[in-house]
C-alpha positions in Angstrom: -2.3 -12.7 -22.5 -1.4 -10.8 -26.0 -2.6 -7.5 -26.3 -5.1 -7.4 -28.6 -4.3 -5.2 -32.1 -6.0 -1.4 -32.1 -8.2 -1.0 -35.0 -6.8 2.0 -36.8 -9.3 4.6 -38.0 -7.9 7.1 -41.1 -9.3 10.0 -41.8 -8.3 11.9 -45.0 -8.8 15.8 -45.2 -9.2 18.2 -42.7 -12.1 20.6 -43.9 -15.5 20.6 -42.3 -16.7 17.4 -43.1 -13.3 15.8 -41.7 -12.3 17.7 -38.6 -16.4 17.0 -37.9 -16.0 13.2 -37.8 -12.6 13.6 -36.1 -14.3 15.2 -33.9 -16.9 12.9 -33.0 -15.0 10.3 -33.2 -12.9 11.3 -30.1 -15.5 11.4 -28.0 -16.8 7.7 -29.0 -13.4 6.1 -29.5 -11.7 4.2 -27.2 -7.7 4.6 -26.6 -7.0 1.1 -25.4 -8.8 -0.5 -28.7 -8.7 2.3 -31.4 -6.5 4.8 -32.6 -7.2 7.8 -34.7 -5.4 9.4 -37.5 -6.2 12.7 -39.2 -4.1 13.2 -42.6 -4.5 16.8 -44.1 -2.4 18.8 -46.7 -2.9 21.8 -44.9 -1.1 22.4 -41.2 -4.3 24.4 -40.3 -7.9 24.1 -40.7 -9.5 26.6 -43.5 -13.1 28.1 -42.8 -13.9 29.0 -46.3 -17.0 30.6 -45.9 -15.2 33.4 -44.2 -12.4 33.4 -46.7 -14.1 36.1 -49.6 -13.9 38.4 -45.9 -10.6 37.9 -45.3 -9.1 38.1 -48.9 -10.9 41.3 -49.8 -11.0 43.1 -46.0 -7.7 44.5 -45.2 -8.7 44.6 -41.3 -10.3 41.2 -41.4 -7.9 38.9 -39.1 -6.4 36.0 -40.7 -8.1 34.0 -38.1 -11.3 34.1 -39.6 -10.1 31.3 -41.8 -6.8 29.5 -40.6 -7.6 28.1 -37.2 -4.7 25.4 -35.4 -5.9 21.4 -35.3 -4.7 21.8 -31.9 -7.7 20.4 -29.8 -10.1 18.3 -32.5 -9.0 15.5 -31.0 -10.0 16.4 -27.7 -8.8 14.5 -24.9 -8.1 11.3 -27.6 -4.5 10.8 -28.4 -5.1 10.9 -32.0 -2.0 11.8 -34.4 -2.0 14.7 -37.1 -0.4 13.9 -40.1 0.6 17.1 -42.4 1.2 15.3 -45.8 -1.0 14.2 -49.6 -2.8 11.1 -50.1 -1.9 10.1 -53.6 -4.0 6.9 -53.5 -5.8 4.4 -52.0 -5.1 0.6 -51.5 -7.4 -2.1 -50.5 -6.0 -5.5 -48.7 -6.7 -8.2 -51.1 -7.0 -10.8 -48.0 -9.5 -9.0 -46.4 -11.0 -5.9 -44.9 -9.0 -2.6 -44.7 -6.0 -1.4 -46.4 -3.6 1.4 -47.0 -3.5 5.0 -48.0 -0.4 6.0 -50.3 1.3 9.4 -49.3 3.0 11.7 -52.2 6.8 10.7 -51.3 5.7 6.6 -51.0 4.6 6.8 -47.4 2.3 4.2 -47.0 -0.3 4.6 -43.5 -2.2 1.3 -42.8 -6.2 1.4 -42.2 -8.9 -1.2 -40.8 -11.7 1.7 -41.3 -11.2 5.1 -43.7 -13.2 8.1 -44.0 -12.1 10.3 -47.1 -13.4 14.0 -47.1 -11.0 15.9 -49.1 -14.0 18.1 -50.5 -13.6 20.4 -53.8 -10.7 21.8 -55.8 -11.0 25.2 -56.2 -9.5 27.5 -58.7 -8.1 31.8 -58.2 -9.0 33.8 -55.3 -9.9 30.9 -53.0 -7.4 28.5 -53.8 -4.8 28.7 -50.8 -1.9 27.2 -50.8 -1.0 24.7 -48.3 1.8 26.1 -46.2 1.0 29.3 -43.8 3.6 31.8 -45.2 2.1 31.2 -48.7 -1.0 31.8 -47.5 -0.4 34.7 -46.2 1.1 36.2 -49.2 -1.5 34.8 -51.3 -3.9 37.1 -48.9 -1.9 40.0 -49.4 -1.6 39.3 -52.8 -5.1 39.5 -53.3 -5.5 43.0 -50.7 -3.8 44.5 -53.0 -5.6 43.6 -56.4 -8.7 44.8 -54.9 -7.4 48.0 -53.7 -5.9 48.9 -56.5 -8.8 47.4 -59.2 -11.3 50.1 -60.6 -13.3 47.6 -62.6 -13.5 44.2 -61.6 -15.7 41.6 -63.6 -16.7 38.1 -61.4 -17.2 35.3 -63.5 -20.1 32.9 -62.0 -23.2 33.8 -60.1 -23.6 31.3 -57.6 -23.1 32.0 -53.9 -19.6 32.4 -54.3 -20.1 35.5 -56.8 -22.6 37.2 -55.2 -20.8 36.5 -51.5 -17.6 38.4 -53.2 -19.6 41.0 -54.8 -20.8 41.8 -51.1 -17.8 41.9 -49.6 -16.0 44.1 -52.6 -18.9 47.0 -51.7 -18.7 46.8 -48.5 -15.0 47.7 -48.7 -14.9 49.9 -51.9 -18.4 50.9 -52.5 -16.9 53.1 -55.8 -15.6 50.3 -57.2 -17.2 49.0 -60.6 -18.4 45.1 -60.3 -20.1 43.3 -62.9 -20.9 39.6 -62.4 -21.3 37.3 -65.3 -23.6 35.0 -65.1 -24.3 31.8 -67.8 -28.1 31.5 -66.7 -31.0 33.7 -67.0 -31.0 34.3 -63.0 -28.2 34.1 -60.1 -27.5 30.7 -58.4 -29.0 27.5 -59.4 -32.6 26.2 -60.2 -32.7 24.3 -57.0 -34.3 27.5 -55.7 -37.2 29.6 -56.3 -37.1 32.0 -58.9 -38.2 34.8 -56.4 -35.3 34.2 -54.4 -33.0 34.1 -57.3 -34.5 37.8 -58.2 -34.7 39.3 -54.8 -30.6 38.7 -54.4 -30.3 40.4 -57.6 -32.6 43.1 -57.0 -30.3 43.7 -53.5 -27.3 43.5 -55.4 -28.3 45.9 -57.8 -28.9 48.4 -55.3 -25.5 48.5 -54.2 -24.5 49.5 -57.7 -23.4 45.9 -58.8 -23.4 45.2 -62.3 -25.2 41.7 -63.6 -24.7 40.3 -67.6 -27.4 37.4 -67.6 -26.8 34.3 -69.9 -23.4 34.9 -71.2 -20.2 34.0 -70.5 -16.3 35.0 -70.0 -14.4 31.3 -71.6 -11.0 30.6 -70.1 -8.9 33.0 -68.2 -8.2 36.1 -70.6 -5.5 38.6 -69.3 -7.1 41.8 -68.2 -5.4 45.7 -67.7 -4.6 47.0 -70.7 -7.2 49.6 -72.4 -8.6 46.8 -74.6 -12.3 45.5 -73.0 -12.6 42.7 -72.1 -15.3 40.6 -74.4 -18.1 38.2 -73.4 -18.7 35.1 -75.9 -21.8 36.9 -77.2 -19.3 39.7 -78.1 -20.3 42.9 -74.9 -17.2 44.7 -74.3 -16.5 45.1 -70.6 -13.9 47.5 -68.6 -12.2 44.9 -66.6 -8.6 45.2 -65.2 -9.6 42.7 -61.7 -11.1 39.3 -62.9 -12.3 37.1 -60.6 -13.2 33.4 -61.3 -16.4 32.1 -59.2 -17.4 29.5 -61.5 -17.5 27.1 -58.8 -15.1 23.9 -57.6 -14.9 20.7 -59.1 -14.6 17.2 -56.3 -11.0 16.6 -54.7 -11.4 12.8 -55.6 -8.2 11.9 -57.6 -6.8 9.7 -54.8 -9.9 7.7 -55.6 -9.2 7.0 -59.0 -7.6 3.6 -59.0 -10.0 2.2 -56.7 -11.8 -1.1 -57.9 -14.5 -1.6 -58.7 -14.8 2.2 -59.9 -16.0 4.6 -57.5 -16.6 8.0 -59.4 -19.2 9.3 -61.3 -18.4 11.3 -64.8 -18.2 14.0 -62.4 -15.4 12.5 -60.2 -17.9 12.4 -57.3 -17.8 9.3 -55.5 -20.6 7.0 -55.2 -22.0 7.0 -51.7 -24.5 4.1 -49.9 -27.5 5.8 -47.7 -24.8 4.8 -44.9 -21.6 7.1 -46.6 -19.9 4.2 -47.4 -18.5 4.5 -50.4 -20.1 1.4 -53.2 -18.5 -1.8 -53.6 -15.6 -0.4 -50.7 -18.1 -1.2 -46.7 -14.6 0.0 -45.4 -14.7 2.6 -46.9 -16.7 6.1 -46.3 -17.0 9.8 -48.3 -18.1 12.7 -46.7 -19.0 16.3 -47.7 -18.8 17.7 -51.2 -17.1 14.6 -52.8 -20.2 12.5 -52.5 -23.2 12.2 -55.2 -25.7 13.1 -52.8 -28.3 15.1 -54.3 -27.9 18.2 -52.5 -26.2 21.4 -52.8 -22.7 21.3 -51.9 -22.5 23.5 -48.7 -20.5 23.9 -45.6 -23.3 23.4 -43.3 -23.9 20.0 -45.1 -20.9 18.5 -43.5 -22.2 17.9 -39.7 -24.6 15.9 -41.1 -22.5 13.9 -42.9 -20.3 13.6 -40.2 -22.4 12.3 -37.6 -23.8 9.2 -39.9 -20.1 8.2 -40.3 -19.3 8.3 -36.9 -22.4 5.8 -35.9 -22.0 3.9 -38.6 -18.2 3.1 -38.0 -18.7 2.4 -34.3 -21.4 -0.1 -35.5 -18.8 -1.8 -37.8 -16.2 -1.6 -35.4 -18.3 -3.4 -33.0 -19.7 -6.1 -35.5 -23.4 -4.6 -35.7 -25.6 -3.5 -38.2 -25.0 -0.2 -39.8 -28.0 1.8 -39.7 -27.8 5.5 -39.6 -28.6 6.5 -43.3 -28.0 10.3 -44.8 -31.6 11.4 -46.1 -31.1 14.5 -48.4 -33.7 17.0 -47.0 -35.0 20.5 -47.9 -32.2 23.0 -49.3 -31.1 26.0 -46.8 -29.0 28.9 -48.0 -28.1 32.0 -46.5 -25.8 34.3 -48.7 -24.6 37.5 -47.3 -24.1 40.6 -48.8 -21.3 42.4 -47.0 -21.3 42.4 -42.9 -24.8 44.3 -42.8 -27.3 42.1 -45.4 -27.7 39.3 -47.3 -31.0 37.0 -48.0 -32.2 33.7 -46.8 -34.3 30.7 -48.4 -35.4 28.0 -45.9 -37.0 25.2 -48.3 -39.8 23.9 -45.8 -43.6 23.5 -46.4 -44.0 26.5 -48.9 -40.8 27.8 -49.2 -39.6 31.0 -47.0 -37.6 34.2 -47.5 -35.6 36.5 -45.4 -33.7 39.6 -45.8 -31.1 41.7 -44.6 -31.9 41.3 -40.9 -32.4 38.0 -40.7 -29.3 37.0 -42.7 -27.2 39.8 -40.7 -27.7 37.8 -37.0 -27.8 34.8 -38.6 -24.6 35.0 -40.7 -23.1 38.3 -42.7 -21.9 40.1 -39.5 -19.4 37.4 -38.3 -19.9 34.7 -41.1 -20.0 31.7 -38.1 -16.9 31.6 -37.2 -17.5 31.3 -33.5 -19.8 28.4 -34.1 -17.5 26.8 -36.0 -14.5 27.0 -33.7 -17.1 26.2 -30.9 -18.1 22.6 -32.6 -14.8 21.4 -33.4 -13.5 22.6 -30.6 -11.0 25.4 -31.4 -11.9 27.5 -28.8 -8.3 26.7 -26.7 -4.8 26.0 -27.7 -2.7 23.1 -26.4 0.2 21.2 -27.4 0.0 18.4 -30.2 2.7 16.1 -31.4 2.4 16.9 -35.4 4.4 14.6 -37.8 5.1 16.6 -41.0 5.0 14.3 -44.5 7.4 16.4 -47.8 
């Protein structure tokens, strides 16, 4: 009797949302009919939420962020594959396809999950290989030791997260965020929230310009302020960009019918399968869910993917549907404070203590290594893609 042909399952990116449904998939999976591939630019997996700690801390370990793929697999013998998916192409006979590697590798797929998440610009934008990283880290130790004045541009959670850390460090240090909109973060949350967090960063002697705006990336040192577009001179010889990050999608981009939004976010199904493209799924902050883009989105996300491609895989029904549901944030301010908004019934607030157990004093890390199962090193074969 022939053996019967694996289905091969791709998974592109190896953030949250991607070493989540590799992740789940192991444990589901079946080595003698499947076989699982996990393609990521980056050797090891980046924790970003802990990254502002790490860039600004000089005694925060590197290990906060950069954690080895060695065991999200599990006991699956799934591959990791270090290399850039360029694009995507469908089979025109049928279900499936092929991902296109930078370099012309092509990697063959009956079912693909892309979660390649957002494209971020300055301080958090790592490069790929480890001893690049590391120097971008130390690169960035340094700016803040040796900064007096240093302006962040965006007031969102990754602003006020970096003013927290910078404090906590070098409480004498002058920091100004600038902010576009009349209050921190986004309308999505209640305008007493939005005030409390800048009433608490106000109190650690952060600075906050309201409705203005720094355009482009102006140079910054010399004795000449540095000027908002309204025209306020500000000392600045450290700026930081926290505007936020735009979608990852470009290997998308040739995909027919079009799968992007104006915004480059893909267009997601109730399933997370991308529209027009059943064999296809998106994950994380690529997708036009309406929802805040968070880390803690991702499981989520992950576990409707994971159902839903068993159920194709075995012919049924897909039915496990992601249901946006009440926004959750918790923003720290430094290791010892921070504030929470849980968006059920009425809306409700916490402070310092709450967000210190819950996230400033170790920023999750064990929980993350805990769910995608980092916890031990072993051996994996890793093929390596220039």
């Amino acid at each position: 009797m022939a053996d019967i042909k694996k289905k091969k399952i791709v998974v592109v990116g190896g953030g949250g949302a991607g070493a989540s449904i590799v992740r789940g998939l192991s444990k589901v999976l079946d080595p003698s009919k499947h076989e699982l591939m996990l393609i990521t630019a980056r050797p090891q997996f980046a924790y970003l939420p802990a990254s502002l700690r790490v860039l600004v801390s000089p005694d925060a370990p590197i290990n906060m962020v950069f954690m080895p793929y060695d065991t999200v697999f599990a006991q699956f013998p799934g591959e990791l594959k270090i290399g850039t998916v360029s694009s995507i192409e469908e089979n025109k006979d049928g279900p499936g396809g092929r991902v296109i590697l930078r370099g012309g590798e092509e990697v063959a797929y009956d079912v693909l999950a892309v979660a390649t998440g957002s494209a971020w610009e300055g301080l958090v934008s790592f490069p790929d290989e480890e001893n690049l990283y590391k120097e971008h880290i130390a690169l960035w130790r340094n700016k803040f030791e040796t900064a007096q004045d240093i302006i962040i541009v965006g007031g969102g959670a990754v602003g006020i997260e970096a003013a927290g850390e910078i404090k906590d460090v070098y409480p004498d240090k002058n920091v100004t965020i600038v902010q576009g909109g009349k209050y921190l973060l986004t309308d999505i949350y209640p305008r007493k929230f939005r005030v409390d967090l800048e009433r608490r960063l106000r109190l650690r002697g952060v600075k906050i310009v309201f409705e203005d705006h720094i355009d482009g990336h102006p140079e910054v040192g010399s004795d000449t302020p540095l000027k908002t577009r309204k025209g306020t001179p500000l000392k600045c010889d450290l700026l930081l960009s926290a505007r936020g990050a735009g979608p990852n999608t470009s290997l998308l981009k040739f995909l027919q019918p079009a799968s992007l939004t104006d915004r480059g976010l893909v267009q997601v199904l109730p399933s997370l399968q991308v529209r027009n493209h059943p064999t296809i799924f998106a994950a994380g902050d690529i997708t036009d869910l309406q929802e805040a883009k968070q880390f803690q989105k991702t499981a989520g996300h992950a576990a409707v993917i994971v159902e839903n491609i068993m159920s194709y895989l075995q012919g049924q029904q897909l039915k496990a549907e992601c249901k946006p549901g009440k926004e959750i944030i918790i923003i720290s301010n430094g290791r010892h404070g921070g504030a929470a908004y849980i968006g059920v019934l009425w809306g409700f607030r916490f402070g310092d203590i709450f967000t210190r157990l819950a996230k400033s004093r170790d920023l999750l890390v064990w929980v993350v290594r805990r769910n995608l199962g980092f916890l031990r090193a072993v051996n994996l074969p890793t093929s390596v893609v220039v």
